[in-house]
C-alpha positions as CSV (number, residue, x, y, z in Angstrom):
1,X,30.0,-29.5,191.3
2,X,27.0,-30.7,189.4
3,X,24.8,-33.3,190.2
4,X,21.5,-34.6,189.4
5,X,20.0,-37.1,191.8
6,X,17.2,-39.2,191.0
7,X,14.9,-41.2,193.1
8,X,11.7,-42.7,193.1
9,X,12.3,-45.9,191.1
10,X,11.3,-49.3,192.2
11,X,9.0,-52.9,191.6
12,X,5.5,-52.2,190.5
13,X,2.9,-54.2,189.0
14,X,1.6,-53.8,185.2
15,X,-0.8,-50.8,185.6
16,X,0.7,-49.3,188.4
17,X,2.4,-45.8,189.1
18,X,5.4,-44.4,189.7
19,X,6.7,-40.6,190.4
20,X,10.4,-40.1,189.4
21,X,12.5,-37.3,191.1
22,X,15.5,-35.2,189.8
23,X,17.0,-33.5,192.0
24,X,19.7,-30.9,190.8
25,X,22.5,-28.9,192.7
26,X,24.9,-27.1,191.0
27,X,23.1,-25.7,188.3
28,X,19.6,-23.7,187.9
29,X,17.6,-26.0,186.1
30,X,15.6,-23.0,184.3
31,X,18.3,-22.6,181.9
32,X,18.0,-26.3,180.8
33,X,16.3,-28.4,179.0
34,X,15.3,-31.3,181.0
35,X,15.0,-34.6,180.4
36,X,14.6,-38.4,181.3
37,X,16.0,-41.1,179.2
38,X,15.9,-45.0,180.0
39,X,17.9,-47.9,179.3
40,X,17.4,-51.5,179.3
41,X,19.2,-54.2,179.5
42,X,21.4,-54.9,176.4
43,X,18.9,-52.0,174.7
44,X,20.5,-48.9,173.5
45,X,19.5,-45.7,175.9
46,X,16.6,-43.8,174.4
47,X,14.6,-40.5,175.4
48,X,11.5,-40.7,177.2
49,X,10.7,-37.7,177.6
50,X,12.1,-33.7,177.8
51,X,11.1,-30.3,179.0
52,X,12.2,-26.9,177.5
53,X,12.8,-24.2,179.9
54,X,10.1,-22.4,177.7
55,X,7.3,-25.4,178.8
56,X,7.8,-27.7,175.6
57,X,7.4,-30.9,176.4
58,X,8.5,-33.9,174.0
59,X,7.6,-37.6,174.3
60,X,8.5,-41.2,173.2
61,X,5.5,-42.6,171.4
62,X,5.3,-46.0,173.6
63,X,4.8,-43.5,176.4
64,X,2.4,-40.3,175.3
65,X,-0.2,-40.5,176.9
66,X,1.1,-42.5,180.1
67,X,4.2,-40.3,181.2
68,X,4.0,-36.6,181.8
69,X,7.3,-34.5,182.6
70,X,6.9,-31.4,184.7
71,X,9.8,-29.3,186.1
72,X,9.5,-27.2,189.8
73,X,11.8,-24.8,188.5
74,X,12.0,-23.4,192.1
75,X,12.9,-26.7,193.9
76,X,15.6,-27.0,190.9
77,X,13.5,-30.3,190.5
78,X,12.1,-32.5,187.4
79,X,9.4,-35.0,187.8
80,X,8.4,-38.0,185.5
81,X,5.2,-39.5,186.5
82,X,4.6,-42.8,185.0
83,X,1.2,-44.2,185.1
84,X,-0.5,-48.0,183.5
85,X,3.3,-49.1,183.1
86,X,4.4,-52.0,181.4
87,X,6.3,-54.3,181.7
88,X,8.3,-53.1,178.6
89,X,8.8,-49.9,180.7
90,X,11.7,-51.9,182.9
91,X,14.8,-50.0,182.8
92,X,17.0,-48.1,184.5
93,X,15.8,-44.4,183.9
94,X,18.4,-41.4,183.6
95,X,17.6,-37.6,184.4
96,X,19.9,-34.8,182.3
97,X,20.7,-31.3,181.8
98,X,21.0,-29.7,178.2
99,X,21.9,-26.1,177.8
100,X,22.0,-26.3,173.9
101,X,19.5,-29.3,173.4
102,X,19.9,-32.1,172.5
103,X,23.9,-31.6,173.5
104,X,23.2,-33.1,176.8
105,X,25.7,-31.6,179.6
106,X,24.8,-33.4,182.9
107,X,23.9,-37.3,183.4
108,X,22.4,-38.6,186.6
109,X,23.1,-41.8,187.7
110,X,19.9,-43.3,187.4
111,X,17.4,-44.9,189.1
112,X,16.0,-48.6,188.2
113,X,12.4,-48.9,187.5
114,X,11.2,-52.5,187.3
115,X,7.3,-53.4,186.1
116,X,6.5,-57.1,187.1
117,X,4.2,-59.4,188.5
């Protein structure tokens, strides 16, 4: 059985920082394209950010410069580290697994990320 478990999310202020976890069992993530997408409320899900096997990485444009994906391919592990967040970054943020990108084959379940004062 597949899964992909995310952690990491939480309440930050505006500027802060926040790592994001995937964790995945079930698969070997170095024969997937990796990658984080988030949702807001009544917003339609949109990529954030993905990471070939072969070290391309692909971002949003509201967050180049601010996020950075990086995989542990031998802790079957992706990270998303968010730095100077937004408030506009609040959403519940999805990891997946694409064999044959951008046919995405695994969902996590998310985890919620929430910038405020």
């Amino acid at each position: 059985q597949v899964q992909l478990v995310e952690s990491g999310g939480g309440l930050v202020q505006p500027g802060g920082s926040l790592r994001l976890s995937c964790a995945a069992s079930g698969i070997m993530i170095n024969t997937y394209t990796m990658a984080w997408y988030h949702q807001a409320p009544g917003k339609q899900r949109e990529l954030v950010a993905a990471a070939t096997n072969g070290g391309f990485t692909d971002y949003a444009e509201s967050v180049k410069g601010r996020f950075t994906i990086s995989r542990d391919n031998a802790k079957n592990t992706v990270y998303l580290q968010m730095n100077s967040l937004k408030p506009e970054d609040t959403a519940h943020y999805y990891c997946t697994a694409a064999r044959s990108w951008p046919r995405t084959d695994y969902w996590g379940q998310g985890t919620q990320v929430t910038v405020s004062s």
